[in-house]
KEKE-3310 file (N, C-alpha, C; in steps of 0.2 Angstrom, whole numbers, plus 5000, padded with zeros to 4 digits):
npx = (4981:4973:4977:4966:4954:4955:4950:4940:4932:4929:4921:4916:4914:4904:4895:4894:4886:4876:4869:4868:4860:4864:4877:4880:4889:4899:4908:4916:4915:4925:4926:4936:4937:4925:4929:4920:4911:4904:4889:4887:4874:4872:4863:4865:4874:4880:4899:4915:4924:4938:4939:4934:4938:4942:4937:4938:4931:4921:4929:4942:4939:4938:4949:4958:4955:4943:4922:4908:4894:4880:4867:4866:4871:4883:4890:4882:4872:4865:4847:4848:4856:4852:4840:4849:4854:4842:4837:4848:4845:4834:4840:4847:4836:4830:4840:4841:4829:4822:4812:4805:4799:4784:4779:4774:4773:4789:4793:4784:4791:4802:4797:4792:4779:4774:4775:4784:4793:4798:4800:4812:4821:4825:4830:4842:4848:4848:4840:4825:4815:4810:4819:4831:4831:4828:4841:4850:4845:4851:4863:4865:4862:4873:4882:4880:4879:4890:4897:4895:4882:4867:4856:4842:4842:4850:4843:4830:4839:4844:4832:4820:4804:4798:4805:4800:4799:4812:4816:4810:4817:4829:4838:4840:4845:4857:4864:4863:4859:4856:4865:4874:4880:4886:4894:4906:4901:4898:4894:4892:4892:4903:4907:4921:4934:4951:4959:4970:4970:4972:4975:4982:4983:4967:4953:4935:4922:4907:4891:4876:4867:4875:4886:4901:4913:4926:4941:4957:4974:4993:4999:4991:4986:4986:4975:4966:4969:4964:4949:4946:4949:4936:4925:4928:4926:4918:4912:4923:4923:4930:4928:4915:4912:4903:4902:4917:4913:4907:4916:4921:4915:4915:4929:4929:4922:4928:4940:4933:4926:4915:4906:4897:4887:4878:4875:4867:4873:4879:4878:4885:4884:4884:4871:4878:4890:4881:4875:4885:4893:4881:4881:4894:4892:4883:4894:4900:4910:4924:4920:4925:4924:4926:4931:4924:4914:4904:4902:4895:4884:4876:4870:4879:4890:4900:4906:4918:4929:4924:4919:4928:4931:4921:4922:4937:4932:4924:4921:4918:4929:4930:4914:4909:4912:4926:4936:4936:4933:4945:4954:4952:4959:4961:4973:4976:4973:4973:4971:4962:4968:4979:4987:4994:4985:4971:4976:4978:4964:4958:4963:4961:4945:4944:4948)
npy = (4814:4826:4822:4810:4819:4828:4817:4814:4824:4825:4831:4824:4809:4818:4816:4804:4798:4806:4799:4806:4812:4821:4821:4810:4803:4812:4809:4791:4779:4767:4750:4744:4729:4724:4724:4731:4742:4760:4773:4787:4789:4775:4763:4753:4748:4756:4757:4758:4770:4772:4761:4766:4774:4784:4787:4798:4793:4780:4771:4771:4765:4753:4750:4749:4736:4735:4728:4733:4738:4729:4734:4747:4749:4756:4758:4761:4770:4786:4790:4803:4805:4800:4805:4818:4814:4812:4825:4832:4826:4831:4844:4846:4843:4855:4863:4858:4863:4875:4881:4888:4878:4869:4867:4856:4846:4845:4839:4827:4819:4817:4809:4812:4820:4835:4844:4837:4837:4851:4855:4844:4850:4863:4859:4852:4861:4872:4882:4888:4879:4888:4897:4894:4891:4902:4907:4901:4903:4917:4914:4911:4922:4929:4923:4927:4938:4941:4934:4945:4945:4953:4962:4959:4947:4939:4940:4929:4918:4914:4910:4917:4920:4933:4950:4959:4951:4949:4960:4965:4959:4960:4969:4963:4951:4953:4963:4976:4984:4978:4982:4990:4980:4972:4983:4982:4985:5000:5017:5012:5011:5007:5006:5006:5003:5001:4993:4988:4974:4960:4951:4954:4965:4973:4974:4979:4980:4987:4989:4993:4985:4979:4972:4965:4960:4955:4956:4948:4952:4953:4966:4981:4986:4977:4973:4982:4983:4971:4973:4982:4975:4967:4973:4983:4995:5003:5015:5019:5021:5030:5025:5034:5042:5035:5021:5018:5014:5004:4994:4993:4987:4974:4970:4966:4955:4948:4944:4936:4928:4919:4929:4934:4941:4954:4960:4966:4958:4956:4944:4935:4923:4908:4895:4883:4888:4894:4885:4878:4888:4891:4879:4878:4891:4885:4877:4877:4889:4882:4870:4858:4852:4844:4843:4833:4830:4841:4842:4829:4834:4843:4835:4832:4822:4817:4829:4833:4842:4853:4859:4863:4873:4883:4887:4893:4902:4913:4928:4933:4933:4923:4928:4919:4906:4899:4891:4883:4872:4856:4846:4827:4820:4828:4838:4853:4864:4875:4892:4904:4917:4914:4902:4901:4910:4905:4894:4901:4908:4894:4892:4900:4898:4886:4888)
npz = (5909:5902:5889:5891:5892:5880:5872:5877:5874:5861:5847:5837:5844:5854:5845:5842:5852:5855:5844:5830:5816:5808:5807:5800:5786:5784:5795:5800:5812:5819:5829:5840:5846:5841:5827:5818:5807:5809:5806:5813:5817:5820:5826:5835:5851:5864:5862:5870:5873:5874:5864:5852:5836:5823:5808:5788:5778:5774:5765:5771:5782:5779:5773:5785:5789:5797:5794:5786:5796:5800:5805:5804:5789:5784:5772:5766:5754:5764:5768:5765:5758:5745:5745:5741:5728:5721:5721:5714:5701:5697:5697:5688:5676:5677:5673:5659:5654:5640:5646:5661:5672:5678:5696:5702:5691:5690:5703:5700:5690:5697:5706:5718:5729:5728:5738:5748:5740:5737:5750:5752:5742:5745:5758:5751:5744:5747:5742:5733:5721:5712:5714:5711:5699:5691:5697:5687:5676:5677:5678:5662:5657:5659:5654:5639:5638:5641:5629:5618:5612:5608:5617:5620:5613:5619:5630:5626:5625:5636:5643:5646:5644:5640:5634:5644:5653:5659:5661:5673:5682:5681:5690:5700:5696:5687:5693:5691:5675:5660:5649:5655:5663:5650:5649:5654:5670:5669:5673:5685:5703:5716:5729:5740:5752:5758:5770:5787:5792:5806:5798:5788:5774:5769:5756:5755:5746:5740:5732:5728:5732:5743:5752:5741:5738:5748:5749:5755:5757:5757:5752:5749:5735:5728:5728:5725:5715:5706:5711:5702:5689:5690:5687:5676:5670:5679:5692:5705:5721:5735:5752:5763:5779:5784:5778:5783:5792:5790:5785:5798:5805:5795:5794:5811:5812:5800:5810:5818:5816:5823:5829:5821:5806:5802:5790:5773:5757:5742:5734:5718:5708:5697:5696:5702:5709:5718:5725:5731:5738:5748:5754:5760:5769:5779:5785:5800:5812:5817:5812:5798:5782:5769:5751:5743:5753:5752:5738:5738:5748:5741:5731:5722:5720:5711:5707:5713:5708:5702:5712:5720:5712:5710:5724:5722:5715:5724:5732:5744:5757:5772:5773:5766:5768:5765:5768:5777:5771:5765:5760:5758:5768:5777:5776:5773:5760:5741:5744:5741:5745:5751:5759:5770:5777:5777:5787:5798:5801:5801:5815:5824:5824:5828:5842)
capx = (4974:4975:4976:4961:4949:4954:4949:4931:4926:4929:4914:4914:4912:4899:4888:4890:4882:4870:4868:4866:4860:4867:4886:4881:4896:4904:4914:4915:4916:4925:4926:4942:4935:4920:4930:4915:4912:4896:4888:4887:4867:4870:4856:4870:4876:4885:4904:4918:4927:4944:4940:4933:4943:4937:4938:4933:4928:4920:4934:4946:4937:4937:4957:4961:4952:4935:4920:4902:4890:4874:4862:4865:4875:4888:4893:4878:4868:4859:4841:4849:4861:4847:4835:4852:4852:4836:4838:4851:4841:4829:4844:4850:4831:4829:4846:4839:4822:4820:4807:4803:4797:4780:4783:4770:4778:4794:4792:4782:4797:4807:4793:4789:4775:4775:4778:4791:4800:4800:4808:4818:4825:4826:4837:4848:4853:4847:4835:4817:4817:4809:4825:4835:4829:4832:4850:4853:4846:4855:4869:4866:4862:4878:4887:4876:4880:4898:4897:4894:4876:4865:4853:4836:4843:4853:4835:4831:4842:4843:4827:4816:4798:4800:4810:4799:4799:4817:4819:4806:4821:4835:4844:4842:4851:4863:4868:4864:4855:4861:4868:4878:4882:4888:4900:4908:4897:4899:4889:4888:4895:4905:4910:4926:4940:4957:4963:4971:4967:4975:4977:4987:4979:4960:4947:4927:4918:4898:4888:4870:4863:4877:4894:4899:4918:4930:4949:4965:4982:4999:4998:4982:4987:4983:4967:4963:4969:4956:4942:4947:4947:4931:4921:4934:4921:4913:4914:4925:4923:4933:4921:4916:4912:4897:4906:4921:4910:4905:4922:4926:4909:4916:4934:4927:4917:4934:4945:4931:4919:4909:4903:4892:4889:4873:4874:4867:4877:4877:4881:4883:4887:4880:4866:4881:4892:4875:4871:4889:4891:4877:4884:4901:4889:4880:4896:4899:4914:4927:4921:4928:4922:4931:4927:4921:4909:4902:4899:4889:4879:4871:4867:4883:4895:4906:4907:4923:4931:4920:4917:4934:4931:4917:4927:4940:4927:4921:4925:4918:4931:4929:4907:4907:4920:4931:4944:4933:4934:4950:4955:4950:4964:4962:4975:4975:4973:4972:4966:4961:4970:4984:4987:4994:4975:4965:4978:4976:4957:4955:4966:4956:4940:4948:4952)
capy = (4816:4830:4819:4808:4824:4828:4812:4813:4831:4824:4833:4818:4808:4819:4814:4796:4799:4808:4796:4813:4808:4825:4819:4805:4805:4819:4803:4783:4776:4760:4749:4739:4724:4719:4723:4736:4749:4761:4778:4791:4788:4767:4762:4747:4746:4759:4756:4761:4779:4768:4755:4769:4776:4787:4787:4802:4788:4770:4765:4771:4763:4746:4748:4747:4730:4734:4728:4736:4738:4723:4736:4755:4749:4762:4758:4760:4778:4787:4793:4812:4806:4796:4812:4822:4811:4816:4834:4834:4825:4841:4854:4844:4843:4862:4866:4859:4866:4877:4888:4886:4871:4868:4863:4849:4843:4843:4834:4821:4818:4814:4802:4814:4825:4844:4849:4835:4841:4859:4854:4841:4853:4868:4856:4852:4865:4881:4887:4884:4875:4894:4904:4890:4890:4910:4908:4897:4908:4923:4913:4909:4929:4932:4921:4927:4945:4941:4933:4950:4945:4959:4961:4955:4939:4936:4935:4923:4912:4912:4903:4921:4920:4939:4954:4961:4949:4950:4967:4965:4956:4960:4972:4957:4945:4954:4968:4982:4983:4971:4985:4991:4972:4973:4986:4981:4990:5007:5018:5010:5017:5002:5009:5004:5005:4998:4995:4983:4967:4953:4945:4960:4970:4969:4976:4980:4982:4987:4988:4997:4980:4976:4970:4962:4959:4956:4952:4949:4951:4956:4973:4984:4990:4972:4970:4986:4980:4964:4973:4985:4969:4963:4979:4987:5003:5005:5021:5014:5029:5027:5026:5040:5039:5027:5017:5017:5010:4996:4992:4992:4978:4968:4966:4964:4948:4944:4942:4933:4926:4918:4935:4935:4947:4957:4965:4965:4954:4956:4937:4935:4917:4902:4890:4878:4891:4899:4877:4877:4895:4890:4873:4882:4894:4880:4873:4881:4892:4878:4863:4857:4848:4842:4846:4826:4830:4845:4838:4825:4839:4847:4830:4832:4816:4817:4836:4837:4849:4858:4862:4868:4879:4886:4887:4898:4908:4914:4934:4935:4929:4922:4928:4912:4902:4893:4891:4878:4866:4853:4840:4823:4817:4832:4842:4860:4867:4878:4894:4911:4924:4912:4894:4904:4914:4899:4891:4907:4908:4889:4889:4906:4896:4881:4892)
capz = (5911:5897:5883:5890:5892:5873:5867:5881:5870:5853:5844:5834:5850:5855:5839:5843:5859:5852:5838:5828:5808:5804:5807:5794:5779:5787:5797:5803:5818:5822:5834:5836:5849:5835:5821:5814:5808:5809:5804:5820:5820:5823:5834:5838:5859:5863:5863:5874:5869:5873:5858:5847:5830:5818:5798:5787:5773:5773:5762:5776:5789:5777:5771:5790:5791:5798:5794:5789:5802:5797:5806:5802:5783:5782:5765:5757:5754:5767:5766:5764:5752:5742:5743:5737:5721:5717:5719:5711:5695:5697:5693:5678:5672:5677:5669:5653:5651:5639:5650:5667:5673:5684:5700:5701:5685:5693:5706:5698:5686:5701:5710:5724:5729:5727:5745:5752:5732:5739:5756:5751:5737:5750:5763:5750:5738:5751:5738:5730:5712:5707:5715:5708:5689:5691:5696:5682:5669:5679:5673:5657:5654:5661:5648:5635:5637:5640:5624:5615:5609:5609:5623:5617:5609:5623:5635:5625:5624:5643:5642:5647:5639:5636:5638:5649:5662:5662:5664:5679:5687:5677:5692:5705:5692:5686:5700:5688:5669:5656:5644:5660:5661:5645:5648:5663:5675:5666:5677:5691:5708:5720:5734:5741:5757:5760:5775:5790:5799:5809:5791:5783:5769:5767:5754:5757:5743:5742:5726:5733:5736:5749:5751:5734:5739:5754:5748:5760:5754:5760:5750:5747:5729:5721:5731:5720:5705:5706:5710:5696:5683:5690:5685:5672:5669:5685:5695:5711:5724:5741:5757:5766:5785:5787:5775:5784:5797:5789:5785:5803:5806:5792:5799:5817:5809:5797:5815:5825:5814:5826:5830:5814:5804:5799:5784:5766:5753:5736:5730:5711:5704:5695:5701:5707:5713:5726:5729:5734:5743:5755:5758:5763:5774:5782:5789:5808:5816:5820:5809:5793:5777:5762:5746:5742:5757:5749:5733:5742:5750:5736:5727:5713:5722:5705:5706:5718:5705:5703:5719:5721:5707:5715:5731:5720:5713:5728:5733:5751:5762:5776:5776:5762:5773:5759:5771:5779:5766:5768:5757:5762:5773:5784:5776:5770:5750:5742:5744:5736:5750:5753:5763:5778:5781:5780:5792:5804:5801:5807:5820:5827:5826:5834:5847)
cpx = (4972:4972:4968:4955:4948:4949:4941:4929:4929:4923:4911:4912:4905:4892:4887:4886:4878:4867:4865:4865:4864:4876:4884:4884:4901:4910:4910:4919:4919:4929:4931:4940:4928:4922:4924:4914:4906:4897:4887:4879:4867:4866:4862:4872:4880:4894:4908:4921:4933:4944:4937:4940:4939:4939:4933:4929:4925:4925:4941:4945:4940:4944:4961:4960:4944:4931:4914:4897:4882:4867:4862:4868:4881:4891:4889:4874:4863:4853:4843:4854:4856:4844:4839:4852:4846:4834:4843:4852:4839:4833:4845:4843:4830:4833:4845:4835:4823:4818:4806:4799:4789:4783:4781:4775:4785:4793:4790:4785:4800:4803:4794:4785:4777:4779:4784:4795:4802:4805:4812:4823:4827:4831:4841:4853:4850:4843:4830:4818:4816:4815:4833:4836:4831:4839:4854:4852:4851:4863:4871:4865:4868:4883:4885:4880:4889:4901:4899:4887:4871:4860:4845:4839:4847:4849:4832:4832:4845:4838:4821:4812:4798:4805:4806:4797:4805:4820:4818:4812:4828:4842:4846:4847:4854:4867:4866:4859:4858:4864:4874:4881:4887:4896:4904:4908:4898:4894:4887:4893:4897:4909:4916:4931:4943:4958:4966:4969:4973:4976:4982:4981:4971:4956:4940:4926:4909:4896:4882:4865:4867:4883:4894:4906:4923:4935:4953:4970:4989:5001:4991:4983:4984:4977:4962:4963:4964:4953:4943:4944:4941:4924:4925:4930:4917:4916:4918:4924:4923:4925:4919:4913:4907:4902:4912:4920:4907:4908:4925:4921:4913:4924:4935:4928:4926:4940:4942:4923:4912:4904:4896:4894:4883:4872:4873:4873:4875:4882:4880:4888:4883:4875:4870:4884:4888:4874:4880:4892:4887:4878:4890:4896:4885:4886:4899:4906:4918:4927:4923:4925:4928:4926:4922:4912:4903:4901:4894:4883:4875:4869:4874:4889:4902:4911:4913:4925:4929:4917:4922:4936:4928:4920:4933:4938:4925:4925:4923:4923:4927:4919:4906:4913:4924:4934:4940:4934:4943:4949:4952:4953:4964:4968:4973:4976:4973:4968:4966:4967:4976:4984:4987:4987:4972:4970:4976:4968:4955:4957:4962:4950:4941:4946:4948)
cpy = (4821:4827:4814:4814:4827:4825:4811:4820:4832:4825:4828:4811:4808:4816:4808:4793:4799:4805:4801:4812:4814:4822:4812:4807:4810:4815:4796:4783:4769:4757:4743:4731:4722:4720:4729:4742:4753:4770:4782:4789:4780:4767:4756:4749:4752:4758:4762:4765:4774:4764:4758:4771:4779:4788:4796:4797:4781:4767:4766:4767:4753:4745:4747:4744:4730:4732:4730:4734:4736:4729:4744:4755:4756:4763:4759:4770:4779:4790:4799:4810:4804:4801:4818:4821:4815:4821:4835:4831:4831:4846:4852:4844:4851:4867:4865:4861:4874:4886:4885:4882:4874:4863:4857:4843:4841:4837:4827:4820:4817:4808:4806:4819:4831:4844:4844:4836:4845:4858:4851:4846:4861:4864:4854:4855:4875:4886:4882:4884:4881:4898:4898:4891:4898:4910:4907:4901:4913:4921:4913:4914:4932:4931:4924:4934:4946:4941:4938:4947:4949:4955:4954:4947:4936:4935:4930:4918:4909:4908:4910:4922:4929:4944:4957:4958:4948:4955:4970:4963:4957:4965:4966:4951:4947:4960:4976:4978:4980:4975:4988:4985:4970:4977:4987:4985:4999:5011:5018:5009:5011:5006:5004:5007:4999:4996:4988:4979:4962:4951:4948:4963:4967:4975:4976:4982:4983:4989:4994:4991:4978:4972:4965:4960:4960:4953:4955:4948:4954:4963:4976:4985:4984:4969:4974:4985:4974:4969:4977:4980:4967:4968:4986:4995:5003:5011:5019:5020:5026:5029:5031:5038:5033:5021:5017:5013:5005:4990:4988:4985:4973:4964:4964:4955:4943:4939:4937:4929:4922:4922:4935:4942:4948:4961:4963:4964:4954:4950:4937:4929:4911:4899:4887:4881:4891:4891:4877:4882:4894:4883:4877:4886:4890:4877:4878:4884:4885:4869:4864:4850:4847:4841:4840:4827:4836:4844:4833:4829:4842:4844:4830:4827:4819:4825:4840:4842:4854:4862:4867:4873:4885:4891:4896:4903:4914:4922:4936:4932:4929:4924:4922:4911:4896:4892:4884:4870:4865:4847:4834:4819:4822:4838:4849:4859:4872:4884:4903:4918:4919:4907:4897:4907:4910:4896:4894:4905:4900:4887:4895:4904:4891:4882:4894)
cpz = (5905:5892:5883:5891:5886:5869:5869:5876:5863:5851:5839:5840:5853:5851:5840:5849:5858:5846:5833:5819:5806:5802:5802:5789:5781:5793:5798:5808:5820:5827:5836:5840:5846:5829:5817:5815:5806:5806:5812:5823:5822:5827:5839:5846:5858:5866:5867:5870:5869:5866:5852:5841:5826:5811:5795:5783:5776:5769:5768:5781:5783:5775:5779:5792:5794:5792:5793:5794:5797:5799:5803:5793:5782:5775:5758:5758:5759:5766:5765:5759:5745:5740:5738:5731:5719:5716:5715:5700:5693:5693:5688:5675:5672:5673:5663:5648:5648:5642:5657:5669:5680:5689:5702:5697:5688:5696:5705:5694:5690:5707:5718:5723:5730:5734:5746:5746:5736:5747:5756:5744:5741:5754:5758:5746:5743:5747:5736:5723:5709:5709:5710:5700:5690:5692:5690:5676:5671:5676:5666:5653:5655:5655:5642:5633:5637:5633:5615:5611:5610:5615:5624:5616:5615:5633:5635:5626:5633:5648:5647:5639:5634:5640:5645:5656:5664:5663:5672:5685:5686:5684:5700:5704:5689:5690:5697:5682:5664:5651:5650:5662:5656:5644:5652:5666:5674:5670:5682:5695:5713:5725:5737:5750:5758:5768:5780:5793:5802:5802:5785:5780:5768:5763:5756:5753:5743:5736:5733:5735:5739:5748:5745:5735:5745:5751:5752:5753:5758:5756:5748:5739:5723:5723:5728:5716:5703:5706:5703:5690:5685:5686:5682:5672:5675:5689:5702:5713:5732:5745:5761:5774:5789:5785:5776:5791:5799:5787:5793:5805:5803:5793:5807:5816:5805:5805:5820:5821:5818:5830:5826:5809:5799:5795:5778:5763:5746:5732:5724:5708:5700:5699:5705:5711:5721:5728:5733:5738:5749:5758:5760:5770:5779:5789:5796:5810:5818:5816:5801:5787:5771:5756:5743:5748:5753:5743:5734:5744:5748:5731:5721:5716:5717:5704:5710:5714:5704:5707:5723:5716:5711:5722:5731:5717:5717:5729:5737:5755:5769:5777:5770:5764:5768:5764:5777:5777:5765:5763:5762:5766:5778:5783:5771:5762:5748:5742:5742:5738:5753:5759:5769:5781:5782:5787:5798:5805:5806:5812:5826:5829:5830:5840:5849)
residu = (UNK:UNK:UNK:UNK:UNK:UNK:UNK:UNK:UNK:UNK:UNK:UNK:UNK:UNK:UNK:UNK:UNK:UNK:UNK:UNK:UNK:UNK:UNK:UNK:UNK:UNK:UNK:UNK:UNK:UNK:UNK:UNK:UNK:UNK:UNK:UNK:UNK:UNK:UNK:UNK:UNK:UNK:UNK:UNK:UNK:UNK:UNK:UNK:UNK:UNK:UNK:UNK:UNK:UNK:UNK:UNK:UNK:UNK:UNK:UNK:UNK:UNK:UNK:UNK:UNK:UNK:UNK:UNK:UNK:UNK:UNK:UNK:UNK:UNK:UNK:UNK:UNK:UNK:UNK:UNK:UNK:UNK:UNK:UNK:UNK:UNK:UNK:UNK:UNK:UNK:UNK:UNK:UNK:UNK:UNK:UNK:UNK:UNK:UNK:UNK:UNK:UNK:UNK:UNK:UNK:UNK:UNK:UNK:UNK:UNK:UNK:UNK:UNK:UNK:UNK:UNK:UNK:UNK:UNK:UNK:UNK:UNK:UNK:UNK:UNK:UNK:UNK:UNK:UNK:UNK:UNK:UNK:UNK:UNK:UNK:UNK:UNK:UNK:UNK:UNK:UNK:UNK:UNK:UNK:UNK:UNK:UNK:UNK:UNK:UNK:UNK:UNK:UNK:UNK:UNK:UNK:UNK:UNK:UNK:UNK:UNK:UNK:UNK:UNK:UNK:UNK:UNK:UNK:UNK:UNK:UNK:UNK:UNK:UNK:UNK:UNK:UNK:UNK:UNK:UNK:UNK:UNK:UNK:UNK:UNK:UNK:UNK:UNK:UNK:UNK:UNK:UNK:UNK:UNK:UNK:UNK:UNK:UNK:UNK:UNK:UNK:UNK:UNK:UNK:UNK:UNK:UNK:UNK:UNK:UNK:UNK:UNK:UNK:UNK:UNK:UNK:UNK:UNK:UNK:UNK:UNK:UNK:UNK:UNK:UNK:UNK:UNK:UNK:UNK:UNK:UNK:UNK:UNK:UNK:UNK:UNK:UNK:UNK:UNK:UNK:UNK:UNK:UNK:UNK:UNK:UNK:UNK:UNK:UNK:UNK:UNK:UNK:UNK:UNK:UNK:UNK:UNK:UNK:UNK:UNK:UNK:UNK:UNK:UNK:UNK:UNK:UNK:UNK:UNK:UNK:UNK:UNK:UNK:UNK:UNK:UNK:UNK:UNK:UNK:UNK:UNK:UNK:UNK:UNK:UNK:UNK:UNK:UNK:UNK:UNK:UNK:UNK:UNK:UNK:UNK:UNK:UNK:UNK:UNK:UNK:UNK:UNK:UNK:UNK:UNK:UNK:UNK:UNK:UNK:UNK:UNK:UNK:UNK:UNK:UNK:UNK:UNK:UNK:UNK:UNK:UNK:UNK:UNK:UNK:UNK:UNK:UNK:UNK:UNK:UNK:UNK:UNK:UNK:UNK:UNK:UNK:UNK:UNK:UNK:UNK:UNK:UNK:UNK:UNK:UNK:UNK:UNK:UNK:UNK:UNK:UNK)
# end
C-alpha cells in the first residue's frame, strides 16, 4: 500500500495530470500498453499510472523500445526550446557587438518584434537584453583589468562609448572602483564571520552591497583562506553584533532553505555565469535538474560544460543552489563544499 501511494504522488505524475508544459524536457513519459512515448503537456488519452514509466531523455525513453508520440512530438524541439534558440542567438549577437546594440535592431535581427524579444529574453536568460549587454561588458572589464591594462584603455575595450558613462556604473559592475579592482579591492571593507551549522564550518561574507559569499567546510581557517585569495588587499574586519545577526538569518536559510531568505546579494559573475545563476535559482526546494537540462534553459544546449563551470564558480551556497544540479542519470557530482553537503542539502529538501 505504501509503495502504491509513493508512486500516486510522483511530482512527475502530478504534471502529467496537469499536462503542465512547464515539466516539458525536464522528463518523458511512457506508456508501455501503446508502445509511446510523450511529453508531460500530451493532449493524448490519459493513461493508467500502472502502465506509466518515466525517462529523463527521449533518447532514454527510445533505447528502451518506445516509440514518439505522432501528436505531442517529443523528439523534436519545443516552442520554449525554439524561442531559447533564439535568445540564445541575441547573446552571441550582443557578446559580439562592439557597442550596445538597439533593441528594435535586435530583435529584428532575430525575426521577432521588440516587445515578445523583451519577454521572450526575460523568460529565458532572467534578464533584459540591456542588464544583459551590461553583465557582459562587466565581464569583459573584469578581464581587462585583470589583464593589467590601464584603466581608461581598458573601458574601452569593453565596449564603453566613454569613461564617464562607465564610471556612472562602474561600482554596480565591479563591486567597488576599477583602480580598487585593480588591486584586489584595496580599500574596500568586507565584512566577515565564522561560525557553525548543521553542515560544519560555515563563512558569511558581505561587501556594502550585501552578502558577497557563503562557504562550508569541515574547518573555518580555509573558508578564511579562500575569502582571503579572492580579495587579497581588502580590509576583512570580523562582524560586530548586527552582523552577527545576519549570520544567524543566513544559516537559518542554509539548514532549511525553504524558509527563504531576504537579504541583499552582492552577485559578481559573467553574462553566462548570472544566465546560469538564475537558472539554478529558478529551480524550487526539493527539485533537481541536470546540468544538460540547464543548458537547454538558457538557450546554450551544447554548453553542458560550461555550465558546470559556472556551477563551480558560484560562491553563495545553497542561496544559488548548485547542489540542485545532478548529472543526467540522476546521480550526484560534483561539488564546491563537498559531495556529502549537497547529498545532506537534498535529502533535507526531499524531506
Amino acid at each position: 500500500m505504501a509503495q502504491d501511494q509513493n508512486i500516486a504522488f510522483d511530482p512527475r505524475w502530478q504534471a502529467v495530470l496537469d499536462r503542465d508544459p512547464a515539466a516539458d524536457g525536464r522528463f518523458f513519459y511512457a506508456v508501455r500498453t501503446t508502445g509511446v512515448y510523450c511529453r508531460p503537456s500530451c493532449p493524448s488519452r490519459q493513461a493508467k499510472r500502472a502502465n506509466v514509466e518515466f525517462f529523463p531523455t527521449a533518447q532514454g525513453a527510445e533505447a528502451a523500445g518506445y516509440r514518439p508520440c505522432l501528436r505531442c512530438h517529443p523528439n523534436a524541439a519545443t516552442p520554449a526550446q525554439a524561442n531559447a534558440a533564439l535568445i540564445a542567438e541575441a547573446c552571441r549577437i550582443i557578446e559580439a557587438a562592439d557597442t550596445p546594440l538597439d533593441g528594435a535592431a535586435l530583435a529584428a535581427r532575430i525575426g521577432l518584434s521588440r516587445f515578445h524579444f523583451q519577454r521572450q529574453f526575460k523568460a529565458v536568460t532572467g534578464m533584459t537584453p540591456r542588464t544583459y549587454a551590461a553583465a557582459h561588458r562587466a565581464g569583459r572589464m573584469r578581464r581587462e583589468l585583470s589583464g593589467n591594462a590601464s584603466v581608461t584603455g581598458a573601458i574601452y575595450d569593453a565596449g564603453f562609448n566613454s569613461s564617464s558613462r562607465f564610471y556612472a556604473q562602474s561600482d554596480a559592475i565591479l563591486g567597488m572602483s576599477p583602480s580598487e579592482y585593480r588591486k584586489g579591492g584595496a580599500d574596500v571593507e568586507i565584512r566577515f564571520a565564522l561560525a557553525q551549522c548543521a553542515l560544519g564550518a560555515i563563512l558569511v561574507a558581505a561587501s556594502d552591497k550585501g552578502v558577497c559569499a557563503i562557504s562550508l567546510g569541515d574547518r573555518p581557517e580555509p573558508l578564511l583562506t579562500e575569502l582571503q585569495d579572492m580579495f587579497p588587499n581588502a580590509r576583512l574586519i570580523g562582524g560586530d553584533t548586527p552582523f552577527e545577526a545576519m549570520v544567524a538569518r543566513v544559516i537559518g536559510f542554509v539548514e532549511a532553505p525553504q524558509t527563504g531568505l531576504d537579504l541583499p546579494l552582492d552577485i559578481r559573475g559573467t553574462a553566462f555565469q548570472q544566465r546560469v545563476w538564475q537558472a539554478l535559482r529558478d529551480i524550487a526546494p526539493g527539485e533537481t535538474a541536470s546540468y544538460a537540462q540547464i543548458a537547454a534553459r538558457i538557450g546554450a544546449p551544447s554548453a553542458t560544460r560550461a555550465v558546470a563551470g559556472a556551477c563551480a564558480a558560484n560562491k553563495l551556497a545553497v542561496v544559488i543552489p548548485c547542489h540542485r544540479v545532478v548529472r543526467t542519470d540522476g546521480a550526484l557530482s560534483g561539488y564546491r563544499w563537498g559531495i556529502e553537503r549537497k547529498r545532506e542539502l537534498l535529502q533535507r529538501e526531499a524531506g
